[in-house]
C-alpha positions as CSV (number, residue, x, y, z in Angstrom):
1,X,0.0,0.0,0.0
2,X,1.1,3.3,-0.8
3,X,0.8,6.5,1.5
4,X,0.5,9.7,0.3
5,X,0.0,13.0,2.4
6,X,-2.1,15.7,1.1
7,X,-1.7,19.5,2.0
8,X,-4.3,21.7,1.1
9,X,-3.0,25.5,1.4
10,X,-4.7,29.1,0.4
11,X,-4.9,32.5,2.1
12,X,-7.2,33.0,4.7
13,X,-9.6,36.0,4.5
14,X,-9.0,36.3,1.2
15,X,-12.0,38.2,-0.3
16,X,-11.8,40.8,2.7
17,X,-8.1,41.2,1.2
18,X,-9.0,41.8,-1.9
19,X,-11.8,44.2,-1.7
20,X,-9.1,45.8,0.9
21,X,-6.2,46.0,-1.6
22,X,-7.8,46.4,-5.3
23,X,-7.6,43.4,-7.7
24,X,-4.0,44.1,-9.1
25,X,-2.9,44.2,-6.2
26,X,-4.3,40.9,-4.3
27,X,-3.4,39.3,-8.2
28,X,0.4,40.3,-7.2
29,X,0.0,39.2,-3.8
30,X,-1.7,35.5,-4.7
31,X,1.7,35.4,-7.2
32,X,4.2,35.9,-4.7
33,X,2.3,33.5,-2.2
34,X,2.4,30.7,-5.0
35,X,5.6,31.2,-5.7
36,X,7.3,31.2,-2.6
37,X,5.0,28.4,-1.0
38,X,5.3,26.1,-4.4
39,X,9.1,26.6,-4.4
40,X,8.9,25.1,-0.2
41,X,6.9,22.0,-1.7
42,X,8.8,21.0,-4.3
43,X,11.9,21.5,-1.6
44,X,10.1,18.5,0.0
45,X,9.6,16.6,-2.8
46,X,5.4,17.3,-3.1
47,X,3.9,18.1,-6.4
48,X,1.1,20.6,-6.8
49,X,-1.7,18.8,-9.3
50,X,-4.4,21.4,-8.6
51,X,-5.2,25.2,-8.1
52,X,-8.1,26.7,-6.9
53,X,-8.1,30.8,-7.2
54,X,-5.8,31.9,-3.7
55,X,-4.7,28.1,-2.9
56,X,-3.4,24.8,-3.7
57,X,-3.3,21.4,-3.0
58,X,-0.3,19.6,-2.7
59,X,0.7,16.0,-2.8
60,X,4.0,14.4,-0.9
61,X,4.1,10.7,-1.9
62,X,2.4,10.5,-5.2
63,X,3.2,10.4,-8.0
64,X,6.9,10.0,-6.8
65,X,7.5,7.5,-3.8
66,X,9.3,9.1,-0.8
67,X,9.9,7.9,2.8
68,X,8.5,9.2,4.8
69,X,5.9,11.4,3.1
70,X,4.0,12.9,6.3
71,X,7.5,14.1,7.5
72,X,8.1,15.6,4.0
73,X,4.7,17.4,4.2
74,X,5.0,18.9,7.6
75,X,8.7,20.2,6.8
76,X,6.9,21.6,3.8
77,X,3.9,23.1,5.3
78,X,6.3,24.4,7.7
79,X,8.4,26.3,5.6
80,X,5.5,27.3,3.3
81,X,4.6,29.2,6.1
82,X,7.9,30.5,7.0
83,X,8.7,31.8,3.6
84,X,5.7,33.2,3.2
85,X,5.9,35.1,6.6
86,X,9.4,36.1,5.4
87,X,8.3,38.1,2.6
């Protein structure tokens, strides 16, 4: 049997934000956050098969095999966060 860990990541309070900060700039903002957070996943080795507006769901285990896949996602949930609290 194969395990495979899923993380499911967006920004919180998004539509508050963006009526707060205008769509260009919440469209700049939802970049930044997918490219700092995508580049902590595939750090750990996750793939990111779907997108869904301000998020994303990432997959650690699958389609690639690597042991072990939960600590893979937490280290990349972690720093998801960190980088993104970084920028």
């Amino acid at each position: 049997m194969k395990q495979v860990t899923v993380l499911f990541c967006d920004i919180v309070g998004s539509t508050p934000l963006t009526e707060r900060l205008g769509p260009e700039a919440m469209r700049d903002l939802v970049a930044a956050f997918l490219q700092a957070s995508l580049a902590e996943v595939h750090r750990y080795g996750g793939t990111a098969p779907q997108f869904t507006g301000d998020g994303f769901l990432a997959l650690f285990g699958a389609p690639i095999t690597y042991e072990p896949c939960k600590a893979r996602s937490v280290g990349g949930d972690r720093h998801t966060t960190g980088a993104w609290r970084r920028r």
